[in-house]
C-alpha positions as CSV (number, residue, x, y, z in Angstrom):
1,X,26.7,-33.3,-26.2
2,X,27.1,-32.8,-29.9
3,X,23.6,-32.4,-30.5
4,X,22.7,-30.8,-27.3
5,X,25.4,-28.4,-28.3
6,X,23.5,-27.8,-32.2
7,X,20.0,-27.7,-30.8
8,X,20.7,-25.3,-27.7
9,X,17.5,-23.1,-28.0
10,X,15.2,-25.9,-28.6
11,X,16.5,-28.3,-26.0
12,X,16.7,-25.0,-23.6
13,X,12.7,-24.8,-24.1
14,X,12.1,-28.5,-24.2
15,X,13.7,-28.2,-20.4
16,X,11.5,-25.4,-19.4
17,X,8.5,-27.5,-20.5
18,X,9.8,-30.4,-18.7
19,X,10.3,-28.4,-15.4
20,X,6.8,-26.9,-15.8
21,X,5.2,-30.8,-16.4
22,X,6.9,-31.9,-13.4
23,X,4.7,-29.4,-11.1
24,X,7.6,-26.7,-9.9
25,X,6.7,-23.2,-9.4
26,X,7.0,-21.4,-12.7
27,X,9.1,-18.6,-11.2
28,X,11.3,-21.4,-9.9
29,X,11.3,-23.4,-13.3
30,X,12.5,-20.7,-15.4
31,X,15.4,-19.6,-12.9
32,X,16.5,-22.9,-12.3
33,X,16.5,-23.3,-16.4
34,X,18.3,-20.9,-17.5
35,X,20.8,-20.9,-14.4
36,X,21.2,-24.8,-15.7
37,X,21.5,-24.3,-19.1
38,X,24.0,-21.1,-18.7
39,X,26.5,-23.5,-16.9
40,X,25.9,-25.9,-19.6
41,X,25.8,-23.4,-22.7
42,X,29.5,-22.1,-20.8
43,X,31.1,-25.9,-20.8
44,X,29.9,-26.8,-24.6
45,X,30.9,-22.9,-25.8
46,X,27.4,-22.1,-26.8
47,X,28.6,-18.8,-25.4
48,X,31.3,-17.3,-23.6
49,X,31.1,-17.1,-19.8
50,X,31.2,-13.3,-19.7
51,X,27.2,-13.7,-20.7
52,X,26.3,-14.9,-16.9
53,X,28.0,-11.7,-15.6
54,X,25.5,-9.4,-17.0
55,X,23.0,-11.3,-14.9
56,X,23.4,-9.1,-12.0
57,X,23.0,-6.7,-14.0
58,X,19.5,-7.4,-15.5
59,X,18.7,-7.9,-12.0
60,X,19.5,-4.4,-10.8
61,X,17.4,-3.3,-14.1
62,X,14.3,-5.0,-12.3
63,X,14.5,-3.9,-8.7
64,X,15.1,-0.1,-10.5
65,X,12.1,-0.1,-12.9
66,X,9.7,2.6,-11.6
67,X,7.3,1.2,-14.8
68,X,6.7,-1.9,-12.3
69,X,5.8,-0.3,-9.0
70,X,2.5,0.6,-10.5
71,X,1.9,-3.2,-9.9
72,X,2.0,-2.6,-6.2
73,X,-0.2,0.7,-6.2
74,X,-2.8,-0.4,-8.5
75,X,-3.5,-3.9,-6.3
76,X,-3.6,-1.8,-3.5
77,X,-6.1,0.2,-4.7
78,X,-8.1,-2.8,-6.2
79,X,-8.0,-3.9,-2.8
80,X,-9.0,-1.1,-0.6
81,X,-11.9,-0.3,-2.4
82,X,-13.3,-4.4,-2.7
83,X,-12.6,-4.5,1.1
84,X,-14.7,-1.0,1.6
85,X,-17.9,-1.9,0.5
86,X,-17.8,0.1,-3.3
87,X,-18.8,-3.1,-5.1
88,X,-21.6,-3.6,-2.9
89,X,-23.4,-0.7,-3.5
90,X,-22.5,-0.5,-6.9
91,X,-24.3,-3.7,-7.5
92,X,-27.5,-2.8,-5.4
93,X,-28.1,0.4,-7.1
94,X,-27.4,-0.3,-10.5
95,X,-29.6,-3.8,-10.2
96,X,-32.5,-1.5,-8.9
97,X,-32.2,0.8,-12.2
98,X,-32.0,-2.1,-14.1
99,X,-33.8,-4.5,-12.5
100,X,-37.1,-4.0,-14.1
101,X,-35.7,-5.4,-17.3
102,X,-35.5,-8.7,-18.6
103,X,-31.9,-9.4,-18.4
104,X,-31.8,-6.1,-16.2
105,X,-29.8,-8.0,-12.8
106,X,-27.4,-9.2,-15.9
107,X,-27.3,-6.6,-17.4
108,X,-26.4,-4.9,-14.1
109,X,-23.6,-7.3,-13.3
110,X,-21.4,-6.4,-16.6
111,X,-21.7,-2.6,-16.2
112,X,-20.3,-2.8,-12.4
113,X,-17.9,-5.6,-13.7
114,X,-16.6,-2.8,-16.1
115,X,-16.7,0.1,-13.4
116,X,-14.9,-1.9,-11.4
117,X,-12.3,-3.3,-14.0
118,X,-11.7,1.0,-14.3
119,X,-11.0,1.3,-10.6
120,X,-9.4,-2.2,-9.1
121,X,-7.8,-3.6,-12.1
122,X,-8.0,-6.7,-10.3
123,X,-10.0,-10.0,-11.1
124,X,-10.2,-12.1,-7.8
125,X,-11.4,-8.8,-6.4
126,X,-14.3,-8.6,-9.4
127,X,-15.6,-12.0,-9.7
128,X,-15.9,-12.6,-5.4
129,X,-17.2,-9.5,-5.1
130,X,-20.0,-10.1,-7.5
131,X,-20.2,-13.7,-6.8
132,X,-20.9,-13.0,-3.4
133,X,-23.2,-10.0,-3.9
134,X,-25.3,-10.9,-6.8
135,X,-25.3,-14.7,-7.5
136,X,-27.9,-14.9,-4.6
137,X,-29.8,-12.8,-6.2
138,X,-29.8,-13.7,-9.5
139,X,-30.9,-17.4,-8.2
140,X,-33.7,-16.0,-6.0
141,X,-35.4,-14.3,-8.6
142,X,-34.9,-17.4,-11.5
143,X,-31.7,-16.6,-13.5
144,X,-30.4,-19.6,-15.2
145,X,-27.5,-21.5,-13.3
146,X,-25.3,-21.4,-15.9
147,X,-26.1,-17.9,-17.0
148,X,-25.4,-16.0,-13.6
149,X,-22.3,-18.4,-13.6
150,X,-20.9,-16.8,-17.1
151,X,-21.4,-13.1,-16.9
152,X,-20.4,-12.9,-13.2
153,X,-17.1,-14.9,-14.0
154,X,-16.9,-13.3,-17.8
155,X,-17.7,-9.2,-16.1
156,X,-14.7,-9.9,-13.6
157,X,-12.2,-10.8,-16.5
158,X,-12.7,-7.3,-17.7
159,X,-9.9,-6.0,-15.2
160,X,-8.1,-7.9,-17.6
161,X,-8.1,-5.1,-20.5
162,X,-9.9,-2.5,-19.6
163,X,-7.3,0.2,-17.8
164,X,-5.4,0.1,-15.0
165,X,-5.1,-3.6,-15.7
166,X,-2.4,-5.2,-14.1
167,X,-1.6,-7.3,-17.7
168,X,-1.3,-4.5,-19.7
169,X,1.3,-2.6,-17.4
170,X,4.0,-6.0,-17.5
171,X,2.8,-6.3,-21.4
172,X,4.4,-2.9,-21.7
173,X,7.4,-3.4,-20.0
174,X,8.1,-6.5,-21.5
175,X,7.8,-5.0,-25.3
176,X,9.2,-1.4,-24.3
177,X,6.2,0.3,-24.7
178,X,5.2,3.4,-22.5
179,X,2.0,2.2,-20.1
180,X,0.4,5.2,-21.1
181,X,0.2,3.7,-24.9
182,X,-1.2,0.7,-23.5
183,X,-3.9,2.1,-22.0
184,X,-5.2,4.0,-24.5
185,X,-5.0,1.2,-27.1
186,X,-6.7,-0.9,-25.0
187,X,-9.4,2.1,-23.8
188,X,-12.0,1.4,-27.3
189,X,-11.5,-3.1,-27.3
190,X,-12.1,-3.2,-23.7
191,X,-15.3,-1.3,-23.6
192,X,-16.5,-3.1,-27.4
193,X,-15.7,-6.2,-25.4
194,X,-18.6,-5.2,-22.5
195,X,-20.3,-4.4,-25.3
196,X,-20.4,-8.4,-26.5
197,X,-21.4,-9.1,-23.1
198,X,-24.1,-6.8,-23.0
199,X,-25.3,-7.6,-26.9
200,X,-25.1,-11.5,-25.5
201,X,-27.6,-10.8,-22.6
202,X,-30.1,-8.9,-25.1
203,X,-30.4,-11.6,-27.2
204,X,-31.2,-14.3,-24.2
205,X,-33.6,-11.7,-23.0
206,X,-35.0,-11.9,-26.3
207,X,-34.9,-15.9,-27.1
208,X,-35.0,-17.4,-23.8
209,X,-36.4,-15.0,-21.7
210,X,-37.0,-17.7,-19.1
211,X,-33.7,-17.7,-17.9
212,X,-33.2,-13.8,-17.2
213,X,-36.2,-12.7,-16.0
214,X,-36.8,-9.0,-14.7
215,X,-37.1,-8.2,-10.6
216,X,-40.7,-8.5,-9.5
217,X,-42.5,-5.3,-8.2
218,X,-41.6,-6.2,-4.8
219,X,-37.8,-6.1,-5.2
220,X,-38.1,-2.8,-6.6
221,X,-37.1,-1.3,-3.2
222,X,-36.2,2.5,-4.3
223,X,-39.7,3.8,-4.3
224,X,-40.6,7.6,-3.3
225,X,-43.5,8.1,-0.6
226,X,-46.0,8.0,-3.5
227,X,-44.9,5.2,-5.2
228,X,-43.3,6.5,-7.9
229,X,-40.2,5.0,-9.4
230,X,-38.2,7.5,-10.1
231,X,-36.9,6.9,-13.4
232,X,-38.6,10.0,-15.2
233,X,-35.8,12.3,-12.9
234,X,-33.4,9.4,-13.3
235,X,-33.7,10.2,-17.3
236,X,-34.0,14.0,-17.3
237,X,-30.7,13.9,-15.2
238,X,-29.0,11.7,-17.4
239,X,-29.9,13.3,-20.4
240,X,-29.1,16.6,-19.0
241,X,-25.6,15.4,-18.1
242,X,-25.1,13.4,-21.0
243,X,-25.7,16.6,-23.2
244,X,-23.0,18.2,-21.2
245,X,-20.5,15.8,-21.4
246,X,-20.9,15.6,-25.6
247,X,-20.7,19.2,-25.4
248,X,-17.4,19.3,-23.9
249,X,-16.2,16.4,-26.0
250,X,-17.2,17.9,-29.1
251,X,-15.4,20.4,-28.6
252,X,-12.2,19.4,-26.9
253,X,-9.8,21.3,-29.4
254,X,-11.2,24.9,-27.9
255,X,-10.6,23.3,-24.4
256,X,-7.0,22.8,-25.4
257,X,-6.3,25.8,-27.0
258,X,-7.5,27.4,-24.3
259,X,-5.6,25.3,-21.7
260,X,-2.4,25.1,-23.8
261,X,-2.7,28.7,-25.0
262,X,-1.5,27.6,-28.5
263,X,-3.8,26.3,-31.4
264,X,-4.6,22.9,-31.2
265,X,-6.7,20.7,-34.8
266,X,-7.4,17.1,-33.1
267,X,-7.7,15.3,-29.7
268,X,-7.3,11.8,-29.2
269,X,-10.5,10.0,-28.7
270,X,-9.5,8.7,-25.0
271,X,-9.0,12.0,-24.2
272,X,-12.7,13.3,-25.1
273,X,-14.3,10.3,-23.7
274,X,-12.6,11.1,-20.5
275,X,-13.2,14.9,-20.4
276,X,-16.6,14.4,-21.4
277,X,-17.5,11.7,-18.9
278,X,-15.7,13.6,-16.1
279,X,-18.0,17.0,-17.1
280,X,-20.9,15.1,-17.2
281,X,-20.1,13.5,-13.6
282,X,-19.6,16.9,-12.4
283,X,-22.9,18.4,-13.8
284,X,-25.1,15.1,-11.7
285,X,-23.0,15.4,-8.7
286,X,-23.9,19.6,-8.6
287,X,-27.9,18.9,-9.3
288,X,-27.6,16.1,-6.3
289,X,-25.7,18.2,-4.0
290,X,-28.1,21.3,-4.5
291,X,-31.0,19.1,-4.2
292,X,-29.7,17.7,-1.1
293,X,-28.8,20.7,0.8
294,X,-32.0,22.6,-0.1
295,X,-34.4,19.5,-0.4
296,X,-35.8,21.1,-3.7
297,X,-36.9,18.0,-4.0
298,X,-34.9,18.2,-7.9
299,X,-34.5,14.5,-7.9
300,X,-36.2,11.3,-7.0
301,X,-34.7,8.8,-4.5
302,X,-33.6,6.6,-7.2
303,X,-31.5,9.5,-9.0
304,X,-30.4,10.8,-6.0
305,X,-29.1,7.3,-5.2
306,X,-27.5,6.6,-8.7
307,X,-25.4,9.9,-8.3
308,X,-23.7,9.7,-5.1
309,X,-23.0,6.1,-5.3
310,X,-21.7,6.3,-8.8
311,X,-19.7,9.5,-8.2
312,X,-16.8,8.4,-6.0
313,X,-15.7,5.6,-8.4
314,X,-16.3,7.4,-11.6
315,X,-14.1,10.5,-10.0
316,X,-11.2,7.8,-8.9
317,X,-11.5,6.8,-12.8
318,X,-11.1,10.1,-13.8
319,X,-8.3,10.9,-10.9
320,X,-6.3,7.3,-12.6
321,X,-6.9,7.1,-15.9
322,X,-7.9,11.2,-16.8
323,X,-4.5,12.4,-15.8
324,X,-3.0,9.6,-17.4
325,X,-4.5,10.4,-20.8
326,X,-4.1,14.2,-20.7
327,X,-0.5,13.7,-19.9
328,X,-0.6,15.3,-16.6
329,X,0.2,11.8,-15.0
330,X,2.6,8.6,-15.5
331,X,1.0,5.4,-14.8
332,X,3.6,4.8,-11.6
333,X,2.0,8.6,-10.5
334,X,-1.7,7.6,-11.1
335,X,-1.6,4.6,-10.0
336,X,-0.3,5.7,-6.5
337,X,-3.2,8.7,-7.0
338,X,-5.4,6.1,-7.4
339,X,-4.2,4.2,-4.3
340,X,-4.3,7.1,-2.1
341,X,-7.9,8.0,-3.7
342,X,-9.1,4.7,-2.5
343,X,-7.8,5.0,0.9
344,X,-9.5,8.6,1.2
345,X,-13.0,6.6,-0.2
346,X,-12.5,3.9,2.6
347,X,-11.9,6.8,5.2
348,X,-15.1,8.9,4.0
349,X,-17.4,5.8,3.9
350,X,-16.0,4.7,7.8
351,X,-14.8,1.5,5.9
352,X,-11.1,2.2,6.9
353,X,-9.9,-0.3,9.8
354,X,-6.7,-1.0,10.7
355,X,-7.4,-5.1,10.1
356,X,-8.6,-4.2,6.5
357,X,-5.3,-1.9,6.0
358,X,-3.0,-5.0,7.2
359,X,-4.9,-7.1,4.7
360,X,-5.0,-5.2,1.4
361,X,-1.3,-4.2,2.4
362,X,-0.5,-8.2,2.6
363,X,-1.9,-9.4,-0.4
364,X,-0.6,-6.5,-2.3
365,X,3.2,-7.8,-0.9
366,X,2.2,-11.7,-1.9
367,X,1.0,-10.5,-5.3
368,X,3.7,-7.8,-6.0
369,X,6.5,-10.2,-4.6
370,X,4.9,-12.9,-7.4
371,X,5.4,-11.1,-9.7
372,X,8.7,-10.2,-8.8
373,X,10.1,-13.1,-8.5
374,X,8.2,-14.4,-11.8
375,X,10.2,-12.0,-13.9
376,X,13.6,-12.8,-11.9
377,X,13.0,-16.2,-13.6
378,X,11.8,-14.7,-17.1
379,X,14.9,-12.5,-17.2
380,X,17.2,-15.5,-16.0
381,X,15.8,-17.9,-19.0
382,X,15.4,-15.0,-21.4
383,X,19.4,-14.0,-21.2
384,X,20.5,-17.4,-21.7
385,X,17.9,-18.3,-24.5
386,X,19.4,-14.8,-26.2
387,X,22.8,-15.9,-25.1
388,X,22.0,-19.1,-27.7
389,X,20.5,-17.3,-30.2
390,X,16.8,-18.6,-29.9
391,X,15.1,-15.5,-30.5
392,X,16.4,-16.6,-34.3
393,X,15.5,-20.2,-33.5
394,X,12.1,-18.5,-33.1
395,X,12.1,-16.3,-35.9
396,X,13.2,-19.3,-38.8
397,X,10.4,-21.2,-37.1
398,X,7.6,-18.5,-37.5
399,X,9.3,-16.9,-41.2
400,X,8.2,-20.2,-43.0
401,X,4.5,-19.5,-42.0
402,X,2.1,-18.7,-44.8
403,X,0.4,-15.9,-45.1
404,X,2.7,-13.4,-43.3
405,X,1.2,-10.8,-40.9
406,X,-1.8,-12.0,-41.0
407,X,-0.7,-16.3,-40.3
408,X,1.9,-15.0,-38.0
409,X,-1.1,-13.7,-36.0
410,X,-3.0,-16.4,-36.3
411,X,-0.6,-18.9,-35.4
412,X,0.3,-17.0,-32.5
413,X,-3.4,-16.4,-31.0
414,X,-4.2,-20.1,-31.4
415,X,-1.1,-20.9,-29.6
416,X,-1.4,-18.2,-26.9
417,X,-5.0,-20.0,-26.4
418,X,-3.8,-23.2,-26.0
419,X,-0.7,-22.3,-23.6
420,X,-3.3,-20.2,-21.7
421,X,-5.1,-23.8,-20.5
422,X,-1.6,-24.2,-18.5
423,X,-0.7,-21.0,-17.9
424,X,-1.8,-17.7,-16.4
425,X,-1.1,-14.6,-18.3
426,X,1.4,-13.0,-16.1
427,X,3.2,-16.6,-16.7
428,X,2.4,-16.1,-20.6
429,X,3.4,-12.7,-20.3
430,X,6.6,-13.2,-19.2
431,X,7.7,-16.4,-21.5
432,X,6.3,-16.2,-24.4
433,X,6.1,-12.2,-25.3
434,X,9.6,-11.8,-25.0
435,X,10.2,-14.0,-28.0
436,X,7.5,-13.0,-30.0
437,X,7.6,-9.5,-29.8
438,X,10.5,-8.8,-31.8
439,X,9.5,-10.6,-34.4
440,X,6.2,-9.3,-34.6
441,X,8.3,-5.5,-34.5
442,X,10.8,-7.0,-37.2
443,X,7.0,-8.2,-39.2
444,X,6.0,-4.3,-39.1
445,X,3.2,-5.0,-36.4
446,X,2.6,-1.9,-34.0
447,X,3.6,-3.7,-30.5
448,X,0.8,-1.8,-29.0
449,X,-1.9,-3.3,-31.1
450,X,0.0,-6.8,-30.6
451,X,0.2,-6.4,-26.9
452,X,-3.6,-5.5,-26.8
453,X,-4.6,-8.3,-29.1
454,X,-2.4,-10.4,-26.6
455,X,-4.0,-8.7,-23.6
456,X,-7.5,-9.5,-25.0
457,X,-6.2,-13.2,-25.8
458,X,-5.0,-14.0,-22.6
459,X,-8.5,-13.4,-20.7
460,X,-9.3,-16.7,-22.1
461,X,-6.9,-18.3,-19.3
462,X,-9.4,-16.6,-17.0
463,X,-12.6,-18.6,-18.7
464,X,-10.9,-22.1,-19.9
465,X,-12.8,-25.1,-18.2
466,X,-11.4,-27.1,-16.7
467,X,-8.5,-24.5,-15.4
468,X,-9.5,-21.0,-15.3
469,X,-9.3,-19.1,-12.2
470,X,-12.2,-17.1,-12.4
471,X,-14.0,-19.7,-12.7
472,X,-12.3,-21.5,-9.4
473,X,-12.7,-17.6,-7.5
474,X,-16.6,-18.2,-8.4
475,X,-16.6,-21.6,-7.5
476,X,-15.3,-20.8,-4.1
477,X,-18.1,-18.3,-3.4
478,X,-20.9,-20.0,-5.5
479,X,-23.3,-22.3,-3.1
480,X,-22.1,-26.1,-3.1
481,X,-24.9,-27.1,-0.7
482,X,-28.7,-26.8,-0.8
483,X,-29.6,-23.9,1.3
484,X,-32.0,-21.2,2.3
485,X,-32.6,-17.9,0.9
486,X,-32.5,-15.4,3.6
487,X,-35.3,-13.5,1.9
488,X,-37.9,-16.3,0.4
489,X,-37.3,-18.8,2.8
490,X,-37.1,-21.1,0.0
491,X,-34.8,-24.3,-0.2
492,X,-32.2,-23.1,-3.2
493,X,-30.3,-25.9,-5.4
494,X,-26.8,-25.5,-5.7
495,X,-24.5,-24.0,-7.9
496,X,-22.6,-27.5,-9.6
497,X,-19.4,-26.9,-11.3
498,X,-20.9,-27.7,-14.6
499,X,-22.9,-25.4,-14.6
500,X,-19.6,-22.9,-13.8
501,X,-18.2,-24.5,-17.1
502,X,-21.0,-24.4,-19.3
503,X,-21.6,-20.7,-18.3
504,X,-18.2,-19.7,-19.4
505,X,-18.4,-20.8,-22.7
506,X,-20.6,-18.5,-24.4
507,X,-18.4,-16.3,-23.3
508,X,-15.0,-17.4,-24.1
509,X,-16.4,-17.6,-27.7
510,X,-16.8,-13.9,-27.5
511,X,-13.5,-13.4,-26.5
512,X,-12.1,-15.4,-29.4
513,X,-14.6,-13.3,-31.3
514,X,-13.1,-10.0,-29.8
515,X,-9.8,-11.0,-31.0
516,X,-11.1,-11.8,-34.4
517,X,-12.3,-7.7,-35.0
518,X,-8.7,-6.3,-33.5
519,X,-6.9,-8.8,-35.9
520,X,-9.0,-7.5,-39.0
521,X,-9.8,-3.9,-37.3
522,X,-5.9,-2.8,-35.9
523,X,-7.6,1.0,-36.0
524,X,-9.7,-0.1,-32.8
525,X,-6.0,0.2,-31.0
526,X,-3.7,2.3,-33.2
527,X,-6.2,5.4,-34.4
528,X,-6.7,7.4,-31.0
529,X,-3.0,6.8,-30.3
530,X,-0.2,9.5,-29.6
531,X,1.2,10.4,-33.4
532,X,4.6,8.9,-33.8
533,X,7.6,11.9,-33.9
534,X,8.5,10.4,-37.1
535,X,12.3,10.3,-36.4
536,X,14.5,7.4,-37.3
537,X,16.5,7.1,-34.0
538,X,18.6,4.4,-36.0
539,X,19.9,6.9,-38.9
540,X,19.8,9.7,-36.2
541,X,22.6,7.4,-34.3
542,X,24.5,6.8,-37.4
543,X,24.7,10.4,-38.4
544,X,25.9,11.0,-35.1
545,X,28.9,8.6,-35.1
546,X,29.5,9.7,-38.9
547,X,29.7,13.3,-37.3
548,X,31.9,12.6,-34.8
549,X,34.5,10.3,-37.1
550,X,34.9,13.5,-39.1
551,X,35.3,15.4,-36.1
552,X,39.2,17.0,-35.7
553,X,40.3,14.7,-32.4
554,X,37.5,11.8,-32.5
555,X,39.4,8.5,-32.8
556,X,42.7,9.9,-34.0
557,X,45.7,10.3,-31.3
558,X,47.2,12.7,-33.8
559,X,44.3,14.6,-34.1
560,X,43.9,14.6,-30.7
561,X,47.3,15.6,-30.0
562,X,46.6,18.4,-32.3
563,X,43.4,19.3,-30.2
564,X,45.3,19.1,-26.9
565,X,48.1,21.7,-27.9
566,X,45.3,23.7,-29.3
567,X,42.6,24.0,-27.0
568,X,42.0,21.1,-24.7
569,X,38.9,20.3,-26.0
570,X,38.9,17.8,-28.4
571,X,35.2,18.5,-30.2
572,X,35.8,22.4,-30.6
């Protein structure tokens, strides 16, 4: 008991690791740990009893954070437009534009993985969709096994960082951070990290162009009545709204001055990507709506294609994450925008049903209630660790590194990817951030960057053979069986799990290497961010008490009897 009693905090997390070995729930591990070890920590005097009456308390401070029901009405949007038939298309029309190059169905793959990491936030939603959609296709045309394996699996994780993801919102909580920050920290690394994927695929197409080859003519199936492909109106349209959207983004501060009616020197760079993408939008949908109505014949079949199936999503983005950069918007607001946006998409396409409704609205419950009842656990364990001090436990343990900052992050990335073969990151989230991010704060690290290093880290659970769920959502939609292609006639091999492994790889390195350029590039995250007000709410508190200790009446019964026979009011 003595030494039980001396090494609390480490024995406290030695039982959490045992409960987790034995195979409970996690939620259920760290409740039942830290309700155990508060009864025990009471009867050795760790700490008094009065600690396990704030419990209720934290508990109340959960049910009433509006931060977390953003978690409820971003899944439900995820959902909605999975179920509707938006990845779908998505994938049939951007493999058509694409499809002509080496690489091209790839290629195709990661872009909608990235427009749909914008919209669902959600990675079971991702990698089935696209596992369903375009691993079939991908085979019957010769993609490697492996390959189609990787970037389907690897383009799903994406809903990881890129915003709304679900990580980033609890990552924020968890380290009292605003959403808001989170997302635009993690706007720039989330679209570099498409960027790997998509530099990845070049260079395949480039040394072993075997194994991504480009659609034959005959798959080409958006042809006008001449023949013609279409991509010469395709370019002029994109070009023309390109130039519009750089226009507006160049010149963002006019915008704002005009909107704000005051003079305004910089915008964030969030802000202009937004504005500029949404004016862009606007310009394509316009040219495809005149064309439509007055068959000008302005556009080809392929551009006319590209716009309206790419306009509803890239309008939802805008409706989300727009009004959540300009301000106009909390996340909790956008997401239920976004929500509500979906819902209207499902409507307009006649994808709405009542069975697909009860669905999305019972998997949003199950998911929403996990995580729930996840951080009823977290907060159980985390007030009794705190209770016995192992936040400084923590901190002695991490202060003898070498190297400061920069072995502190290291240590802790190489940890968080080896906890992540175990654990999932809302499970990650929830254990290990709360103990490392004051220290980090205490190290002068921006939490934001930390959180989005952490985000970008924890997509590796995602990818890890022999664990990783995206890889187990691929392998329940990837062919175990010989069978026929519905279009060749052809006898197809299977997809084996190796081959699901091996794919990931490649990509899991890329990850690490992701996390590599935010540890040695922090601007990435912190130089489009919100300027800080530059006010020290510590000494601003201080001044305050000192202020009121010299005030006539404030902590002095003679004073204050002076202040009651004078005027009543005992700060006049």
């Amino acid at each position: 008991m003595h030494f039980i009693a001396s090494n609390f905090a480490p024995v406290m997390f030695g039982g959490l690791v045992f409960f987790l070995i034995l195979g409970f729930p996690v939620a259920f591990s760290l409740g039942a740990c830290g309700l155990l070890f508060g009864a025990l920590g009471v009867a050795l005097d760790v700490f008094p009893s009065s600690i396990l009456m704030v419990l209720p308390l934290r508990l109340v401070g959960i049910m009433s954070n509006e931060t977390l029901l953003a978690v409820p009405f971003f899944t439900l949007m995820g959902l909605i437009l999975e179920r509707s038939g938006m990845a779908e298309d998505l994938l049939e029309t951007v493999g058509q534009v694409f499809g002509p190059l080496r690489g091209g169905l790839a290629l195709a793959v990661v872009l909608v993985g990235a427009m749909l990491a914008a919209t669902t936030g959600v990675v079971a939603a991702s990698v089935i969709s696209m596992g369903l959609i375009s691993m079939p296709i991908m085979l019957r045309y010769g993609y490697s096994r492996s390959l189609a394996s990787g970037v389907i699996a690897a383009s799903g994780t994406l809903a990881q960082i890129i915003p709304p993801s679900l990580v980033l919102i609890v990552l924020a909580d968890q380290m009292g951070r605003s959403v808001g920050d989170m997302y635009k920290g993690a706007f720039i690394p989330g679209f570099a990290l498409m960027g790997l994927y998509i530099a990845w695929v070049f260079v395949l197409a480039i040394l072993k162009p075997s194994s991504v080859p480009a659609l034959p003519p005959e798959a080409r199936t958006f042809r006008d009545a001449k023949g013609h492909t279409g991509y010469a109106s395709l370019t002029v349209l994109a070009l023309l709204s390109g130039a519009v959207g750089y226009y507006l983004g160049a010149h963002m501060e006019a915008v704002h001055t005009w909107w704000l009616g005051t003079p305004v020197d910089s915008v964030p760079t969030d802000e202009r990507i937004v504005v500029a993408m949404c004016g862009g939008v606007f310009v394509a949908w316009l040219i495809a709506v005149i064309n439509s109505f007055t068959r000008l014949g302005l556009l080809s079949q392929l551009a006319e294609r590209v716009t309206f199936v790419l306009i509803p999503p890239l309008l939802l983005i805008f409706l989300v994450l727009g009004t959540i950069f300009l301000g106009v918007a909390t996340p909790t607001e956008g997401g239920a925008m976004g929500a509500m946006g979906a819902l209207i998409m499902a409507v307009l396409r006649r994808r709405l049903s009542w069975n697909l409704l009860k669905q999305a609205l019972a998997t949003t419950t199950k998911l929403s209630s996990f995580v729930l009842f996840i951080l009823i656990g977290a907060t159980v364990f985390s007030m009794v660790f705190q209770a016995a001090d192992g936040p400084v436990w923590v901190e002695h343990l991490l202060a003898k590194l070498p190297g400061g900052q920069l072995g502190f992050l290291i240590f802790v990335n190489v940890m968080v990817f080896l906890l992540a073969f175990f654990l999932d990151f809302f499970e990650l989230s929830f254990i290990v951030v709360p103990v490392l991010a004051p220290i980090a704060e205490k190290m002068g690290i921006d939490l934001v960057w930390f959180g989005v290093l952490l985000a970008v880290n924890m997509q590796t659970s995602f990818m890890h053979p022999p664990f990783g769920f995206a890889l187990f959502y691929l392998r329940s939609v990837a062919p175990e069986k010989p069978y026929v292609d519905a279009v060749t006639g052809k006898t197809m091999e299977p997809v084996t799990t190796m081959q699901i492994y091996k794919g990931a790889i490649p990509f899991l390195i890329l990850q690490l290497t992701m996390v590599a350029i935010l540890i040695a590039f922090p601007g990435l995250v912190t130089s489009h961010l919100d300027p800080k007000s530059g006010v020290d709410a510590e000494a601003v508190g201080t001044q305050i008490l000192q202020d009121l200790e010299n005030t006539p009446g404030f902590g002095s019964e003679e004073d204050g009897a002076a202040n009651d026979k004078s005027s009543g009011n005992p700060f006049e």
